[in-house]
PDB file of N, CA, C and O in Angstrom:
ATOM      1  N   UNK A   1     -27.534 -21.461 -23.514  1.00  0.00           N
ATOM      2  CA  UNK A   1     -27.246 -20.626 -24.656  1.00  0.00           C
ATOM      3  C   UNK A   1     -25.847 -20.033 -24.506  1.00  0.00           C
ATOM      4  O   UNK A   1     -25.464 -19.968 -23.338  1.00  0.00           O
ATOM      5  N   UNK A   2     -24.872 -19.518 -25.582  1.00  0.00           N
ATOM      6  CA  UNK A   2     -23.968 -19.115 -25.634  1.00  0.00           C
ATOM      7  C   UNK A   2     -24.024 -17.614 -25.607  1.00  0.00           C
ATOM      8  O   UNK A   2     -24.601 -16.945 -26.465  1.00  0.00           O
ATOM      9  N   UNK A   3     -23.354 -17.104 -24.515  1.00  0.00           N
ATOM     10  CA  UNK A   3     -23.211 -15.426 -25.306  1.00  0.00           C
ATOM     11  C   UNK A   3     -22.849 -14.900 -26.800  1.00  0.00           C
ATOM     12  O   UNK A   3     -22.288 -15.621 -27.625  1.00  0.00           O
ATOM     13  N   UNK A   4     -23.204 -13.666 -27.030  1.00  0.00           N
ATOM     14  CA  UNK A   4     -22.499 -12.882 -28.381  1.00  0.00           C
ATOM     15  C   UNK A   4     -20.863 -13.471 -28.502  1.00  0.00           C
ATOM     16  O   UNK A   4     -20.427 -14.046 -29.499  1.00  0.00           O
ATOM     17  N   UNK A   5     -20.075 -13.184 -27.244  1.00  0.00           N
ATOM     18  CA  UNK A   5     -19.086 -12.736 -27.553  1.00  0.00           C
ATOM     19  C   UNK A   5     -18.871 -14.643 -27.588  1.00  0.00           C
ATOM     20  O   UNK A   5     -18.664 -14.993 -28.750  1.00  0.00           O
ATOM     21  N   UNK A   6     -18.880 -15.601 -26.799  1.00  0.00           N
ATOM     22  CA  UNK A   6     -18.759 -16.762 -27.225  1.00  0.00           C
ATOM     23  C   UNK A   6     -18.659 -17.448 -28.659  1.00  0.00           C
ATOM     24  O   UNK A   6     -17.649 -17.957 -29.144  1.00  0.00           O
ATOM     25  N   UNK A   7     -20.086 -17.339 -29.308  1.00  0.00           N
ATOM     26  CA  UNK A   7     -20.181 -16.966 -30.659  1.00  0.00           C
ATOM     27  C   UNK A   7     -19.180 -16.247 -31.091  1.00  0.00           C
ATOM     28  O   UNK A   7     -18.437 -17.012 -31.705  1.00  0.00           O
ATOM     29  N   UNK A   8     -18.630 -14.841 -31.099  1.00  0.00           N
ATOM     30  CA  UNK A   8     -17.978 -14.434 -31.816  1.00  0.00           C
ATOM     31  C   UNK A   8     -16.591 -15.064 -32.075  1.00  0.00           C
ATOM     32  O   UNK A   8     -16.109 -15.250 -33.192  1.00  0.00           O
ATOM     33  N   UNK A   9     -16.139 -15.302 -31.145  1.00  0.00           N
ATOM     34  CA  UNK A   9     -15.249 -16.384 -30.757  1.00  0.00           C
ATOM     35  C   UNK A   9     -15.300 -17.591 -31.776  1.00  0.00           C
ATOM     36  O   UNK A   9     -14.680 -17.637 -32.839  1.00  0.00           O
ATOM     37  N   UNK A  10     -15.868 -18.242 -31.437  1.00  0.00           N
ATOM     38  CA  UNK A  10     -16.082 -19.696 -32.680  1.00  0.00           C
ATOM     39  C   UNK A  10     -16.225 -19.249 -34.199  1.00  0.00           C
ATOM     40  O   UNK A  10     -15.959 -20.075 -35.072  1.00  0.00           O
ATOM     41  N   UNK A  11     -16.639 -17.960 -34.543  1.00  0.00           N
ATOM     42  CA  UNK A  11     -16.766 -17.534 -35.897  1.00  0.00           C
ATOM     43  C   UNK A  11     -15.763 -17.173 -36.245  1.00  0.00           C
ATOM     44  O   UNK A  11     -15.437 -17.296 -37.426  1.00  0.00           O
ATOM     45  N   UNK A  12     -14.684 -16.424 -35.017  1.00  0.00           N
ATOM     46  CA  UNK A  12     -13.513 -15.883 -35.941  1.00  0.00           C
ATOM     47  C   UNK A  12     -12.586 -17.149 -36.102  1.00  0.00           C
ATOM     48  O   UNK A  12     -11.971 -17.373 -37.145  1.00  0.00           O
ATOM     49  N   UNK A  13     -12.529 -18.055 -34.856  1.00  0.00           N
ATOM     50  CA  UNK A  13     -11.994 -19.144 -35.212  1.00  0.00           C
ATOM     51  C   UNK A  13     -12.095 -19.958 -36.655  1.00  0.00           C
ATOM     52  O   UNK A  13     -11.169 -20.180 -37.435  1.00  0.00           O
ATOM     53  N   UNK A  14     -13.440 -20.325 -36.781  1.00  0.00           N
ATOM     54  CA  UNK A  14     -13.781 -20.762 -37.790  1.00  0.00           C
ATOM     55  C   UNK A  14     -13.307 -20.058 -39.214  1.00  0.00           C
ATOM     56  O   UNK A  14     -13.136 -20.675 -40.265  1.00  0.00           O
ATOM     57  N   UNK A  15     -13.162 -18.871 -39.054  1.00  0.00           N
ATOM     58  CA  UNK A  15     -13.076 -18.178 -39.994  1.00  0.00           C
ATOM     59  C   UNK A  15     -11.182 -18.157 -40.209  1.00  0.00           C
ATOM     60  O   UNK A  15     -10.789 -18.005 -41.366  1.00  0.00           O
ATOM     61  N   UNK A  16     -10.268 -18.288 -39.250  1.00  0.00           N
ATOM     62  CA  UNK A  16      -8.725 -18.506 -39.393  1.00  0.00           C
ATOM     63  C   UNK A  16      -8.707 -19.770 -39.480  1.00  0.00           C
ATOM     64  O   UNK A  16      -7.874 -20.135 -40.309  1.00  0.00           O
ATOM     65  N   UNK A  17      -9.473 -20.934 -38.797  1.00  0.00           N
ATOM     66  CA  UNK A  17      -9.292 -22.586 -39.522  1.00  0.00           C
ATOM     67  C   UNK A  17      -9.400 -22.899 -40.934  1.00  0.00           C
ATOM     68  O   UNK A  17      -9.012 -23.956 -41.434  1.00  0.00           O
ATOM     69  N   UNK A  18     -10.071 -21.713 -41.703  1.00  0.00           N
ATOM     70  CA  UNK A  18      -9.842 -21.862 -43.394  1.00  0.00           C
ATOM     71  C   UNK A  18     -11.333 -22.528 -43.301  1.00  0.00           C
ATOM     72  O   UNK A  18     -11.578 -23.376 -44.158  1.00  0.00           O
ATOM     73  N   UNK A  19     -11.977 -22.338 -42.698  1.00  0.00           N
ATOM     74  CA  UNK A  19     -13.660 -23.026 -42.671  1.00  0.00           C
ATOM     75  C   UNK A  19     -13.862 -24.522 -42.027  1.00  0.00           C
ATOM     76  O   UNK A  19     -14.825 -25.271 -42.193  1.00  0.00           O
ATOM     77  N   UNK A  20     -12.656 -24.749 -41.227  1.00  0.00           N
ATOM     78  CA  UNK A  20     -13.007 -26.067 -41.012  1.00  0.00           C
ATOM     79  C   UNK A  20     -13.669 -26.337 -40.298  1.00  0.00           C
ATOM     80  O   UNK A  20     -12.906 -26.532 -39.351  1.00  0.00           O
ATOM     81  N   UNK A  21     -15.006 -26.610 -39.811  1.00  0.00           N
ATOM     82  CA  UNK A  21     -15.970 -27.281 -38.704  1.00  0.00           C
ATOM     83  C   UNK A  21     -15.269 -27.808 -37.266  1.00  0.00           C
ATOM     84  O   UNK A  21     -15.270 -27.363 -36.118  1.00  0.00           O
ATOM     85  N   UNK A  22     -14.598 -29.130 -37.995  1.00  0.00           N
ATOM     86  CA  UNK A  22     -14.280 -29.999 -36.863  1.00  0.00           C
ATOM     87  C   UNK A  22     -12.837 -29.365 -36.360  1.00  0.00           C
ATOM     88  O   UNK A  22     -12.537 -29.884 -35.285  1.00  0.00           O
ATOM     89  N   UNK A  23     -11.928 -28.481 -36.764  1.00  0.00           N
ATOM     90  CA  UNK A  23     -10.961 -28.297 -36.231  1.00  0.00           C
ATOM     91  C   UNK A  23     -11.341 -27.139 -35.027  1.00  0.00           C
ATOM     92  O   UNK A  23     -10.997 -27.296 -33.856  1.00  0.00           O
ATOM     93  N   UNK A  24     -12.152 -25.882 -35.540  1.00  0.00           N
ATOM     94  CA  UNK A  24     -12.944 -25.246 -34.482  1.00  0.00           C
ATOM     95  C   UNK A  24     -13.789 -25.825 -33.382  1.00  0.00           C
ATOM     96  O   UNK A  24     -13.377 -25.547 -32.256  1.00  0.00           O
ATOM     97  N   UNK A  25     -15.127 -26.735 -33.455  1.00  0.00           N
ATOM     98  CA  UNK A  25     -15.313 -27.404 -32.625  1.00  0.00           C
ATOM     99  C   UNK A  25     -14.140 -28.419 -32.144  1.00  0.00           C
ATOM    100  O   UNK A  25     -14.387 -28.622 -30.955  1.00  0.00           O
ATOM    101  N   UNK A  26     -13.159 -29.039 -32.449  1.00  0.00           N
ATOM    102  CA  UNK A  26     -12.301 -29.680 -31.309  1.00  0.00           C
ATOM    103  C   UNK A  26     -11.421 -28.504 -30.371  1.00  0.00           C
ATOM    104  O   UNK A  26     -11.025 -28.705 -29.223  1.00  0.00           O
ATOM    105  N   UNK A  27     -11.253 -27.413 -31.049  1.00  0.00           N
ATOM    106  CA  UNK A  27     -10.434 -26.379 -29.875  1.00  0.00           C
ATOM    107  C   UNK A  27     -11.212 -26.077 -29.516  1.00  0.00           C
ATOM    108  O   UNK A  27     -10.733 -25.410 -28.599  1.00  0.00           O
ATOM    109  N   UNK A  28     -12.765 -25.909 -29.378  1.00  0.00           N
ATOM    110  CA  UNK A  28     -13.330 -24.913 -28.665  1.00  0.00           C
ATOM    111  C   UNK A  28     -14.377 -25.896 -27.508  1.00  0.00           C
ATOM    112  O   UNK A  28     -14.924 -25.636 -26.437  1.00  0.00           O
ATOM    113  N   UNK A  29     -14.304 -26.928 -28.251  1.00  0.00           N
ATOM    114  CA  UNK A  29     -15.341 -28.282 -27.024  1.00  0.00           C
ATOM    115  C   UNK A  29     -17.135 -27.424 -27.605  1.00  0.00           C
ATOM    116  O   UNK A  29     -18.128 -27.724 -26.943  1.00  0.00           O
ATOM    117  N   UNK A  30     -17.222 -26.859 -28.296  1.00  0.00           N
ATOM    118  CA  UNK A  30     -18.477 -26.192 -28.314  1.00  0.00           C
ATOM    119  C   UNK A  30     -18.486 -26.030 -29.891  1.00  0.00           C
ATOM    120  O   UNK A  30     -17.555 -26.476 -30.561  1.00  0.00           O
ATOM    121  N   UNK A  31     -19.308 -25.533 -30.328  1.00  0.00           N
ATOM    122  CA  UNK A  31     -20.631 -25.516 -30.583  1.00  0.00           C
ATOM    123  C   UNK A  31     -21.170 -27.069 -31.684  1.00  0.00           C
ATOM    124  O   UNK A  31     -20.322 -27.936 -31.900  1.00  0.00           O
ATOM    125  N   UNK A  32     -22.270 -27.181 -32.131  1.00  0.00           N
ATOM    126  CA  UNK A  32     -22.468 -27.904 -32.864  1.00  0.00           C
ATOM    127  C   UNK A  32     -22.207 -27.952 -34.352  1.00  0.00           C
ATOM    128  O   UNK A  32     -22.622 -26.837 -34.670  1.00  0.00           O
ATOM    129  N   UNK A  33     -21.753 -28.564 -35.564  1.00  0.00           N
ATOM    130  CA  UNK A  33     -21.402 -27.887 -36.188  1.00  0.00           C
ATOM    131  C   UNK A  33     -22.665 -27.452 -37.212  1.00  0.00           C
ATOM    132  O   UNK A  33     -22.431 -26.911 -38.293  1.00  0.00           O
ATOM    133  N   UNK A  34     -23.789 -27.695 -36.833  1.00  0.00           N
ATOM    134  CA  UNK A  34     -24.769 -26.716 -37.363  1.00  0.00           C
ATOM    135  C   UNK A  34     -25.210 -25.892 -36.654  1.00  0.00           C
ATOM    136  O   UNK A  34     -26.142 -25.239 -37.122  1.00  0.00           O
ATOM    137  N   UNK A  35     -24.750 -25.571 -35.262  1.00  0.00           N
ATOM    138  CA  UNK A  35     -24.906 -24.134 -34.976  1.00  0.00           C
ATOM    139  C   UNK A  35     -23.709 -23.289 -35.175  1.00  0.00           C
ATOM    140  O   UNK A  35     -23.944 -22.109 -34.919  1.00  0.00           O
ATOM    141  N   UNK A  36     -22.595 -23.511 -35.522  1.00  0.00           N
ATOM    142  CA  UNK A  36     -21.183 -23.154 -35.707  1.00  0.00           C
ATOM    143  C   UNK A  36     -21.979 -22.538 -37.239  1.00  0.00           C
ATOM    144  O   UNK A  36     -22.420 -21.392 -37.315  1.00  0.00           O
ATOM    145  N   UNK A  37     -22.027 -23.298 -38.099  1.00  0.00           N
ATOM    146  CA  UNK A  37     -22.618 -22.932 -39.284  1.00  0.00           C
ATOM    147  C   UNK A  37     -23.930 -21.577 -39.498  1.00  0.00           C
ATOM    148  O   UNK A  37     -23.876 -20.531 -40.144  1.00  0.00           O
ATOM    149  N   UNK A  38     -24.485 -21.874 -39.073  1.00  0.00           N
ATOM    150  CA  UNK A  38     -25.544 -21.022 -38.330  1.00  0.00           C
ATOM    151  C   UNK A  38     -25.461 -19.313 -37.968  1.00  0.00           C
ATOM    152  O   UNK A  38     -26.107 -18.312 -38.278  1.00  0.00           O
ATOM    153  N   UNK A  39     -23.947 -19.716 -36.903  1.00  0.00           N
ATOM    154  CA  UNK A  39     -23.618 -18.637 -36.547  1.00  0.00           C
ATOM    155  C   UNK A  39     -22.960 -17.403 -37.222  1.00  0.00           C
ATOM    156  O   UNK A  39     -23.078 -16.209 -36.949  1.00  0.00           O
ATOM    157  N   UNK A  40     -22.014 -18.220 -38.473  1.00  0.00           N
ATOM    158  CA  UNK A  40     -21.301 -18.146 -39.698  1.00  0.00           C
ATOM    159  C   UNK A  40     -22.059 -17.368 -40.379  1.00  0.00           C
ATOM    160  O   UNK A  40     -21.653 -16.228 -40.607  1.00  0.00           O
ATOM    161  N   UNK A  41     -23.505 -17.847 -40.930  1.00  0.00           N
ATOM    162  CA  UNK A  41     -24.198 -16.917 -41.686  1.00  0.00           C
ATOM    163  C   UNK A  41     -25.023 -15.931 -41.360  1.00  0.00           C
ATOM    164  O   UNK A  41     -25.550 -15.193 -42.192  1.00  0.00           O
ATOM    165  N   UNK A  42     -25.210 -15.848 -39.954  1.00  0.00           N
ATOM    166  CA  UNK A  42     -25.631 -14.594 -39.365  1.00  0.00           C
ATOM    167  C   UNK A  42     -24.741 -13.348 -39.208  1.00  0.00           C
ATOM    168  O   UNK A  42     -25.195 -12.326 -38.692  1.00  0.00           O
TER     169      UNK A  42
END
């Protein structure tokens, strides 16, 4: 499992990539992009 702050990490990313999935998962080697998604709407 990933920590909070891991997660938080990939969300803010995700969130300055302009929403892109695959550009966050390739800098980050992690998450899936339906748990990336996932994490997004929590």
């Amino acid at each position: 499992m990933y920590s909070y702050e891991e997660r938080m990490k990939a969300v803010e990313l995700y969130i300055k990539y302009e929403h892109s999935l695959a550009s966050t998962i390739q800098k980050l080697g992690y998450p899936s992009s339906k748990a990336l998604y996932k994490w997004f709407k929590e």
